[in-house]
C-alpha positions as a Markdown table, in Angstrom:
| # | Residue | x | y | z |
|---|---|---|---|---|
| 1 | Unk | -16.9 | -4.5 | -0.6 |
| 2 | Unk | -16.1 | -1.3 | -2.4 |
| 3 | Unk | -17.5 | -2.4 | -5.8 |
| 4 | Unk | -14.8 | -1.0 | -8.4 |
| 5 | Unk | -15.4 | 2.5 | -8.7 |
| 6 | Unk | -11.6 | 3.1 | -7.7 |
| 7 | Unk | -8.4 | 1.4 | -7.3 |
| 8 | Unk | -7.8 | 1.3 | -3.4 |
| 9 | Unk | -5.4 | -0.6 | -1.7 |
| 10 | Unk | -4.5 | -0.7 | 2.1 |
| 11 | Unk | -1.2 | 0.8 | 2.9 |
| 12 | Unk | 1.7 | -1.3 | 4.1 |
| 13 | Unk | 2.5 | -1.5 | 8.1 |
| 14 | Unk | 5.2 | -3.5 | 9.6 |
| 15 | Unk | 3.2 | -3.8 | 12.6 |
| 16 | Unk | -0.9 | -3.2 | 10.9 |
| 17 | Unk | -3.7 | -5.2 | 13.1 |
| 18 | Unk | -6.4 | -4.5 | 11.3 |
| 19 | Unk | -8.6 | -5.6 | 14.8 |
| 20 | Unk | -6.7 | -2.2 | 16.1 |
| 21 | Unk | -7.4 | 0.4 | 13.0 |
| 22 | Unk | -11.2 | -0.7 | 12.7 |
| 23 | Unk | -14.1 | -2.5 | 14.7 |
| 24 | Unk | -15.3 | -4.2 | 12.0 |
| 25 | Unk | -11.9 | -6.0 | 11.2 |
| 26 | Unk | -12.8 | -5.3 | 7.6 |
| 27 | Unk | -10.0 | -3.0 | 7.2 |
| 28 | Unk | -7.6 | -5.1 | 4.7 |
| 29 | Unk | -7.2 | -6.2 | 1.0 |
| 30 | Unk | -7.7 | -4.1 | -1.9 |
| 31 | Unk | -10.2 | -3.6 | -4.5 |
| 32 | Unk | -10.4 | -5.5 | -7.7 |
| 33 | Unk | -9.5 | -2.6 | -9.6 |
| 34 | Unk | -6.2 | -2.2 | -8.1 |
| 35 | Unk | -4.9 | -5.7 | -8.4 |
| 36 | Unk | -6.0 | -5.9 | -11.5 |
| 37 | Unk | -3.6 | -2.6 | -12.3 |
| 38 | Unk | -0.9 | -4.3 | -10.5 |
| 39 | Unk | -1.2 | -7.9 | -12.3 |
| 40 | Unk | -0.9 | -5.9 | -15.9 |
| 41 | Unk | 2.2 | -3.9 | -14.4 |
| 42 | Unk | 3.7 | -7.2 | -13.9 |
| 43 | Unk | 2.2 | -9.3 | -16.8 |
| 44 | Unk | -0.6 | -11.0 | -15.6 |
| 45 | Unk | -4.0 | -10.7 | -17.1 |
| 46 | Unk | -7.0 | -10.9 | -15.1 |
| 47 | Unk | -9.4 | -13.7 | -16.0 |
| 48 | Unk | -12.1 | -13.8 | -12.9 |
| 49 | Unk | -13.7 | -14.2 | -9.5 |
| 50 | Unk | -15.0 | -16.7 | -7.4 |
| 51 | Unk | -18.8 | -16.7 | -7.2 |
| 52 | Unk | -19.0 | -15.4 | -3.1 |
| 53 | Unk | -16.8 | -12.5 | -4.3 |
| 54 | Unk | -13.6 | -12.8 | -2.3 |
| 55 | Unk | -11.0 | -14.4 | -4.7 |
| 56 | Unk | -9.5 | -13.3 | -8.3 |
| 57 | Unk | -8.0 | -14.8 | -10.9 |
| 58 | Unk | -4.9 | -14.2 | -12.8 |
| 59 | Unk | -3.1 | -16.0 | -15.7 |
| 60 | Unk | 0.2 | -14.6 | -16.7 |
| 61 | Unk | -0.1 | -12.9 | -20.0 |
| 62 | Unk | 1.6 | -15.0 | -22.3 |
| 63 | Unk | -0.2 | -17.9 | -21.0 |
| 64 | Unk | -4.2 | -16.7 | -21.9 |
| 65 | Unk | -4.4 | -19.0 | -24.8 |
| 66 | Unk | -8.3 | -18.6 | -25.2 |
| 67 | Unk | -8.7 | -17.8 | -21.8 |
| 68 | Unk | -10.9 | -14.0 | -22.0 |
| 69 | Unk | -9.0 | -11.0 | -20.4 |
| 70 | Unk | -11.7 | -9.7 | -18.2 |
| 71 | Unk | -11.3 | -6.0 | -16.2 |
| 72 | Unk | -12.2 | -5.4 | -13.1 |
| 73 | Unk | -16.0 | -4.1 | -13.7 |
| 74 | Unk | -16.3 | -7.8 | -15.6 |
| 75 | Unk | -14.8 | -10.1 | -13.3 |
| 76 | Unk | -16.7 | -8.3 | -10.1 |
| 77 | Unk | -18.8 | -9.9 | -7.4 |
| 78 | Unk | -20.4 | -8.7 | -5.0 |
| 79 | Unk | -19.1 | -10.6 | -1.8 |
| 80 | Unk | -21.6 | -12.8 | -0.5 |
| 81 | Unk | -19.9 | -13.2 | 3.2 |
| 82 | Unk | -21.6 | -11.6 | 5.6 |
| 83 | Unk | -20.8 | -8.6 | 7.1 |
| 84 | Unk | -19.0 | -7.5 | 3.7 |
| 85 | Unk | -21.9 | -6.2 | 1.7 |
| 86 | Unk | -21.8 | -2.7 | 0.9 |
């Protein structure tokens, strides 16, 4: 929703509605970018997105074979379900 101009992530709650912290109920997740820095922290290498733009794809590191390593601005898709366009 966001696109992947910065690596944003939702903070941790023990007890997080997200129906409480924001009328839309779009208030979870976290951008490509930042899962993408947390998959190479722990040796996975992203590889893609679904095409409605709400899924990504990771294949640890030493399993790529000829898979292409893609970053975020790469493997990006604009989400297709409505309500979630920017």
């Amino acid at each position: 929703m966001f696109g992947v101009e910065r690596a944003i992530s939702v903070p941790y709650g023990p007890v997080f509605r997200r129906s409480l912290v924001c009328y839309s109920h779009l208030y979870w997740g976290c951008l490509l970018e930042a899962i993408e820095e947390l998959g190479r922290r722990k040796g996975y290498a992203l590889v893609g997105s679904n095409s409605v733009g709400i899924n990504a794809y990771f294949v640890r590191r030493k399993q790529l074979g000829e898979i292409r390593e893609m970053n975020a601005r790469e493997a990006y898709v604009e989400s297709k379900v409505q309500g979630v366009k920017r």
